[in-house]
C-alpha positions in Angstrom: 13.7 -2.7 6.1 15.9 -5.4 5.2 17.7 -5.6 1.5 15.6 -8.7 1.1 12.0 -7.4 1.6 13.8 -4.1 -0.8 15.4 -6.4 -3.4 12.8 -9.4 -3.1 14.2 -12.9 -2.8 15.1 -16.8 -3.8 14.8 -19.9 -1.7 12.4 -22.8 -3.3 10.7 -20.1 -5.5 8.6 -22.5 -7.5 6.8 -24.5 -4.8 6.3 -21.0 -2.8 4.9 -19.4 -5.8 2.3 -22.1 -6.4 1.4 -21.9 -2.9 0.6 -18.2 -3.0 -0.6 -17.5 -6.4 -2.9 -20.9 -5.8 -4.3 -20.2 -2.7 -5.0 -16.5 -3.4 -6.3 -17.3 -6.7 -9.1 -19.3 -4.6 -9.7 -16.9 -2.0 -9.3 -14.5 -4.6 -13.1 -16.4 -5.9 -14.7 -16.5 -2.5 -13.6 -12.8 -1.6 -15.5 -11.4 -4.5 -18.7 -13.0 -3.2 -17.9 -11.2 0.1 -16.9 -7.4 -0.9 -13.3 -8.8 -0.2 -10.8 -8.4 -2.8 -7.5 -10.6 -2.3 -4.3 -9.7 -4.3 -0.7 -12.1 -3.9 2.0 -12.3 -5.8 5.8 -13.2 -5.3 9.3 -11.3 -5.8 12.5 -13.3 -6.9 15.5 -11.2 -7.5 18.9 -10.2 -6.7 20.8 -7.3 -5.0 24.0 -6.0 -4.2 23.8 -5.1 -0.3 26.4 -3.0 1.8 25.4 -2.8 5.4 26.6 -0.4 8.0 30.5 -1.8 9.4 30.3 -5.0 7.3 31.4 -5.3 3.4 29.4 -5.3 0.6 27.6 -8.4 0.0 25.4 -10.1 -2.9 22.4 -11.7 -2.0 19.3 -14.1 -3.9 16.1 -13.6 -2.5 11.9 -14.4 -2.2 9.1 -12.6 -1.2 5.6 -13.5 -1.3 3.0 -11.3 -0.1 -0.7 -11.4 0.5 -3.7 -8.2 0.5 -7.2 -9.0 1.6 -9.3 -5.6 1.2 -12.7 -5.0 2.4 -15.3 -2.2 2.4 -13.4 -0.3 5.3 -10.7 -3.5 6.2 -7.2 -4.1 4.7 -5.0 -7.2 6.2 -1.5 -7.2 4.4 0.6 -10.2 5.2 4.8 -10.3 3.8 7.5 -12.5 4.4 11.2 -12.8 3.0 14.1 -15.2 2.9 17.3 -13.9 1.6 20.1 -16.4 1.2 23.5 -14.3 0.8 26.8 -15.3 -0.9 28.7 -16.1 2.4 26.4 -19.0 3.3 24.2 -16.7 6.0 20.3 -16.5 5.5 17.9 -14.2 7.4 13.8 -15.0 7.2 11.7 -12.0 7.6 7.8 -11.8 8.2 5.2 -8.9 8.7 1.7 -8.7 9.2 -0.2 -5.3 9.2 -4.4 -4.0 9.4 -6.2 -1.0 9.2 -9.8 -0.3 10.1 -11.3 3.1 9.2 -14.6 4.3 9.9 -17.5 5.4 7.7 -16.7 9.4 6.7 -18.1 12.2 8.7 -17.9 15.5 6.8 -14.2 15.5 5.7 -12.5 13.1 8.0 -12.5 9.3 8.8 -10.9 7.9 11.8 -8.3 4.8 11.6 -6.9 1.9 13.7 -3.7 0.9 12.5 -1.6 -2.6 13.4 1.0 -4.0 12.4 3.8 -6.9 14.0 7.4 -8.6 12.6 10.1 -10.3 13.1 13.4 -10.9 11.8 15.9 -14.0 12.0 19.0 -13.9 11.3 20.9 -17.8 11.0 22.5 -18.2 14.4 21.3 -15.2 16.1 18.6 -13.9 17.9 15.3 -13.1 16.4 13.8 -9.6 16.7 10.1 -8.7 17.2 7.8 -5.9 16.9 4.4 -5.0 17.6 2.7 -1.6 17.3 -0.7 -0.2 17.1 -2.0 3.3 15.9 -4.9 5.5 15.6 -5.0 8.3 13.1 -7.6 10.8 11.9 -7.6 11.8 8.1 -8.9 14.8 6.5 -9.1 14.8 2.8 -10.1 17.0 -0.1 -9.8 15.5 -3.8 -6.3 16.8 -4.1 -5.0 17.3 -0.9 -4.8 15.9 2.4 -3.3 15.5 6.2 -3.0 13.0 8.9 -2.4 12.4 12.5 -1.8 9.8 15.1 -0.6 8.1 18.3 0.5 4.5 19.1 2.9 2.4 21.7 3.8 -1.0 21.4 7.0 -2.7 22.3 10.0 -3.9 20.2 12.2 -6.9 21.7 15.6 -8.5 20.6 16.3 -12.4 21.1 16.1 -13.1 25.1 16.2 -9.4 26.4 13.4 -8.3 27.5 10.9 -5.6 25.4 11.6 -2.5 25.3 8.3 0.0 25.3 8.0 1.9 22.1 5.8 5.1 21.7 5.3 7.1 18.6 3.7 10.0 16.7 2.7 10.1 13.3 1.7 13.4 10.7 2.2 14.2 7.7 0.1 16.1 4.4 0.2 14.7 0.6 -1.0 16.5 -2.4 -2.2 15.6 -6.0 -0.9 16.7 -8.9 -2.1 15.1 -12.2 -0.4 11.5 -12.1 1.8 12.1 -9.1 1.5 12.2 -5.5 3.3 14.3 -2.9 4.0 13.5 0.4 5.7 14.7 3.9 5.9 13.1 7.3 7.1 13.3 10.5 7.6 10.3 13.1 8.6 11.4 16.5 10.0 8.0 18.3 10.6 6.9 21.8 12.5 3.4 22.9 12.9 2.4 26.5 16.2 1.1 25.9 18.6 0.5 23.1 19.0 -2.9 23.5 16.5 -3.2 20.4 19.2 -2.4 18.1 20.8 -5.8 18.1 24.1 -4.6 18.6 26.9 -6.9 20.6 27.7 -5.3 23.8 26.3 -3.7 27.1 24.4 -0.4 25.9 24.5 2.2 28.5 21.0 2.7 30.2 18.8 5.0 29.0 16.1 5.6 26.5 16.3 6.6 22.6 14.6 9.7 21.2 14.8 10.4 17.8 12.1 11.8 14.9 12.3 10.6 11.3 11.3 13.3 8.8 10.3 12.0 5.3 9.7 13.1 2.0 8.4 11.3 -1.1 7.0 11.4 -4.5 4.9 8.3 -6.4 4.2 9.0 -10.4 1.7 5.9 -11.4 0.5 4.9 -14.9 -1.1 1.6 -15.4 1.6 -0.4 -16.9 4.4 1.7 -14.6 4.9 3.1 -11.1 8.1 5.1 -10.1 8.0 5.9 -6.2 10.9 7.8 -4.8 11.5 9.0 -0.9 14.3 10.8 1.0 14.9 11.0 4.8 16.4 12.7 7.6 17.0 11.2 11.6 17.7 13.7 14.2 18.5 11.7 17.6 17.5 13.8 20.9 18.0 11.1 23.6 21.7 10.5 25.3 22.0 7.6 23.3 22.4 7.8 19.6 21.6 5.2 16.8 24.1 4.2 14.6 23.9 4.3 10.9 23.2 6.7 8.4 21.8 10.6 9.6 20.2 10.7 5.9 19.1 8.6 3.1 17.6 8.4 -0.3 16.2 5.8 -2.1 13.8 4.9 -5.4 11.6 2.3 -7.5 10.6 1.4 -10.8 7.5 -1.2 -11.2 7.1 -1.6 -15.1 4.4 -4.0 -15.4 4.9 -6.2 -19.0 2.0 -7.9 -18.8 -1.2 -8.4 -16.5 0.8 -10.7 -14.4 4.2 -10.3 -14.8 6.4 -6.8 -13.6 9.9 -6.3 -13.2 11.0 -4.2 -10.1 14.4 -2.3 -10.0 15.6 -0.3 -6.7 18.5 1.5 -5.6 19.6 3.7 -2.5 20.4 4.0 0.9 18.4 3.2 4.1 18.8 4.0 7.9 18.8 1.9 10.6 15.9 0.2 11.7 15.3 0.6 15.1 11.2 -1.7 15.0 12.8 -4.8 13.2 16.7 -4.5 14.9 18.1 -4.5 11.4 21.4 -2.1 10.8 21.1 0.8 7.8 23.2 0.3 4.7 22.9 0.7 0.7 21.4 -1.5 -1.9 20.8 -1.9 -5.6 18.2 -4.6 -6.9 16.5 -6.1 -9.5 13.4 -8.6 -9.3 11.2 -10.6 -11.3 7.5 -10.1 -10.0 4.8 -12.6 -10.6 0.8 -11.3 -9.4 -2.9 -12.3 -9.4 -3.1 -9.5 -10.9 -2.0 -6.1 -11.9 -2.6 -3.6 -8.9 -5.4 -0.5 -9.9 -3.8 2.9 -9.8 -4.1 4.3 -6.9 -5.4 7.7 -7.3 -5.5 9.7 -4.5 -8.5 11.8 -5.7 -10.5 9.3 -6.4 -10.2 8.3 -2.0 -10.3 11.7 -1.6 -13.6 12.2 -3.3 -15.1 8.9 -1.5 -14.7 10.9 1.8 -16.9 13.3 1.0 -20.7 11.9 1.3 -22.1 15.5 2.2 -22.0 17.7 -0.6 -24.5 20.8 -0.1 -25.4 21.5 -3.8 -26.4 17.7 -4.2 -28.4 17.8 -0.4 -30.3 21.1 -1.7 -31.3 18.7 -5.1 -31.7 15.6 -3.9 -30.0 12.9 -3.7 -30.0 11.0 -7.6 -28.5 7.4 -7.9 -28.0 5.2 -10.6 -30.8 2.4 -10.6 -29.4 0.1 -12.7 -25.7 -0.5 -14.1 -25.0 -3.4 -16.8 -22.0 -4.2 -19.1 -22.1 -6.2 -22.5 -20.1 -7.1 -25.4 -19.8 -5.3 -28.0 -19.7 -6.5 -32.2 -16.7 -3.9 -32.5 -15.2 -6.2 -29.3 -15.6 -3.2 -26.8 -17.5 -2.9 -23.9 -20.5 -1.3 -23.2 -21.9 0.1 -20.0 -25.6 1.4 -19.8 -26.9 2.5 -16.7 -30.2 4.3 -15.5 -30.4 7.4 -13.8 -33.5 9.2 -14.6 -33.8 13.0 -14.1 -29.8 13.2 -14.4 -28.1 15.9 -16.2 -25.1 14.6 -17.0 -23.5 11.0 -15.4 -19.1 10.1 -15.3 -17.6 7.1 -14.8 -13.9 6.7 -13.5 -12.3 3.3 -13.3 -9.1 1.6 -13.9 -9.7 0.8 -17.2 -10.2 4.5 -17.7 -6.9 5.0 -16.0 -8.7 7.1 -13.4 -9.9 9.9 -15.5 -13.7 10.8 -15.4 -15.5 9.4 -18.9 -18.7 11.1 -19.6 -21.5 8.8 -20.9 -23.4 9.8 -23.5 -27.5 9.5 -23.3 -29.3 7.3 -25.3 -33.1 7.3 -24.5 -35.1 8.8 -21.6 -32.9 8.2 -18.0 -30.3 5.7 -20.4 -26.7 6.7 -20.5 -24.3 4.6 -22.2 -20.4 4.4 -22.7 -18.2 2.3 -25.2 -14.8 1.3 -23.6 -11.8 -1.2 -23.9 -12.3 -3.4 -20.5 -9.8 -6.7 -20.2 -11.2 -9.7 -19.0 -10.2 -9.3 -14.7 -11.5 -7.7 -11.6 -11.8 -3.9 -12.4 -12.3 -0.9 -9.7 -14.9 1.8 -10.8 -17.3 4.5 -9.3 -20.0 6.8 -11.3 -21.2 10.1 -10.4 -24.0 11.8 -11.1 -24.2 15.8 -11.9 -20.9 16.5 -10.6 -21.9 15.0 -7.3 -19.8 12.8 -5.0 -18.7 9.3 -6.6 -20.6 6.3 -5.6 -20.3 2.5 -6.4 -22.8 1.5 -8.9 -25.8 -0.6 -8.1 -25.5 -4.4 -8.5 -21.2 -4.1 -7.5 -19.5 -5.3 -4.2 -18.0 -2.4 -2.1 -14.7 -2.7 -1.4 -12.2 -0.4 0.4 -9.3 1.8 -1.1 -5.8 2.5 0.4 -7.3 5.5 1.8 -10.3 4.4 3.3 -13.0 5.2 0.5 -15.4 2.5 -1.3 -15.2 1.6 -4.9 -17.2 -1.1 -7.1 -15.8 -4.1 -8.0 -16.6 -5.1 -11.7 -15.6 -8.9 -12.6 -15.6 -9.1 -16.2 -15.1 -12.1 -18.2 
């Protein structure tokens, strides 16, 4: 990935961020009548940027981005434009969707695409397009993938190069952070996708990336960081750094405002045609809104609609879910379940930790709890069973393929 999609960016910021935050902020409206929950928000920032062969450079950058989730959709749309000390500029764009299907035992099945390209001033553009399928299996603190796709990836007026590739990896839970490994097995026609001057000699790269990473999130703070190794197989080998290692800091100050800090080193990037190097940013992030955690466990969960102990019972659901002011300025969420033994709710605003409600009357559970005026995520469950969206809330999908409730509170 380019420094300026790492380090975020600076163009005509203003008149960009007004037509992202103001156009999401109205689909935003029309989404939640849908299901649909749309997200946007804009980098500006500034890095220091050393790329493979060339000298260190400093570079001003912007980066708008746009997330439209559904019950079992995502579409995630990001562009770039770095302008760098010399004079240069580079414009970068990406557009990527997923479609998983509704869970069968413990696994869901997923189609994955995603397309770029990259301009640098004066040069050729390079291109990208790539689809996948995967199948997921999940448990509420554990889980594994795997996949297949092709695609092709093309550099200015050569023609495109075939492109096939593997994908698996596992991740694991463990309280606020998640764990993760993967393995990418990679296979280009020709190296002519590099982007590099010259004649290539014929042939065909072969290389697997192996990955590591770890992600810590709190609600006002996220701290992701990942480490890599390239081993090349084909007769022709890609330039750049073998191994690399690289982290970020999201410390959110307010609802709408974060600031982003990133330093490390990245390979080359065989998709977009862009050369490895090492960075160190900083950026000023303005969003629609603060991002939910996202809690692994809570996806996890969502994938498991066939629980024995709840089949042998029957199946109990909440008939009726309601929040009101409070005179102490909480909130207060009731909801109906009759015959119900105990009831949880887990939401953002609970920082995804189960809250027990406590019962009030005959089938009425009730919970007192600070809730911001915003669009909130939450799920209930009922004796221990699997988590479900309250009645009366739009579905919509989470970054693993489950289904949450989308609360709008004013």
């Amino acid at each position: 990935m380019h420094a300026g999609l790492r380090a975020s960016s600076a163009g005509r910021p203003a008149l960009l961020l007004l037509g992202v935050l103001g156009t999401a902020g109205g689909a935003r409206a029309a989404g939640a009548q849908f299901g649909t929950r749309v997200t946007a928000g804009i980098d500006v920032g500034a890095a220091s940027v050393g790329y493979d062969e060339f000298e260190r450079a400093s570079l001003v950058s912007v980066t708008p981005s746009v997330r439209v989730e559904g019950a079992r959709t995502m579409f995630v749309a990001r562009g770039a434009y770095s302008r760098f000390e010399t004079g240069s500029s580079a414009l970068q764009g990406s557009v990527a969707g997923s479609i998983v299907s509704p869970a069968f035992w413990r696994l869901r099945a997923e189609a994955f695409a995603t397309a770029s390209a990259t301009r640098y001033r004066d040069n050729p553009a390079a291109s990208n397009v790539n689809a996948l399928g995967r199948l997921h299996f999940a448990t509420p603190t554990y889980g594994v993938w795997g996949g297949a796709g092709a695609g092709f990836v093309a550099q200015g007026q050569f023609f495109p190069d075939a492109l096939y590739q593997l994908d698996a990896g596992a991740w694991r839970r463990i309280g606020r952070t998640v764990y993760a490994v993967s393995a990418t097995p990679t296979w280009v026609g020709a190296p002519d996708a590099l982007g590099y001057q010259g004649t290539p000699p014929a042939g065909r790269l072969d290389y697997t990336d192996y990955g590591a990473s770890m992600r810590w999130q709190h609600p006002s703070a996220e701290f992701v960081a990942t480490a890599g190794l390239r081993a090349d197989a084909g007769p022709d080998r890609i330039p750049g750094a073998k191994r690399w290692l690289e982290s970020w800091t999201t410390v959110w100050v307010t609802r709408r405002l974060a600031i982003v800090g990133g330093a490390g080193a990245f390979p080359t990037d065989v998709q977009q045609g862009l050369p490895g190097g090492r960075y160190a940013s900083v950026a000023l992030r303005v969003a629609t809104g603060r991002p939910p955690v996202n809690d692994p466990a809570v996806r996890a969960e969502l994938t498991l609609p066939y629980e024995l102990n709840r089949l042998r019972r029957g199946r109990l659901l909440a008939e009726r879910f309601t929040v009101a002011d409070d005179a102490s300025g909480l909130r207060v969420i009731t909801v109906r379940v009759p015959d119900a033994r105990y009831v949880e709710l887990m939401a953002d605003f609970t920082d995804w930790l189960p809250a027990q409600l406590q019962r009030v009357g005959e089938g009425e559970w009730r919970l007192a709890v600070a809730i911001a005026p915003g669009v909130h995520r939450v799920n209930l469950r009922v004796d221990g069973g699997a988590w479900t969206v309250p009645p009366g809330l739009n579905a919509v999908r989470d970054d693993f393929g489950g289904e949450v409730g989308l609360l709008i509170v004013r």
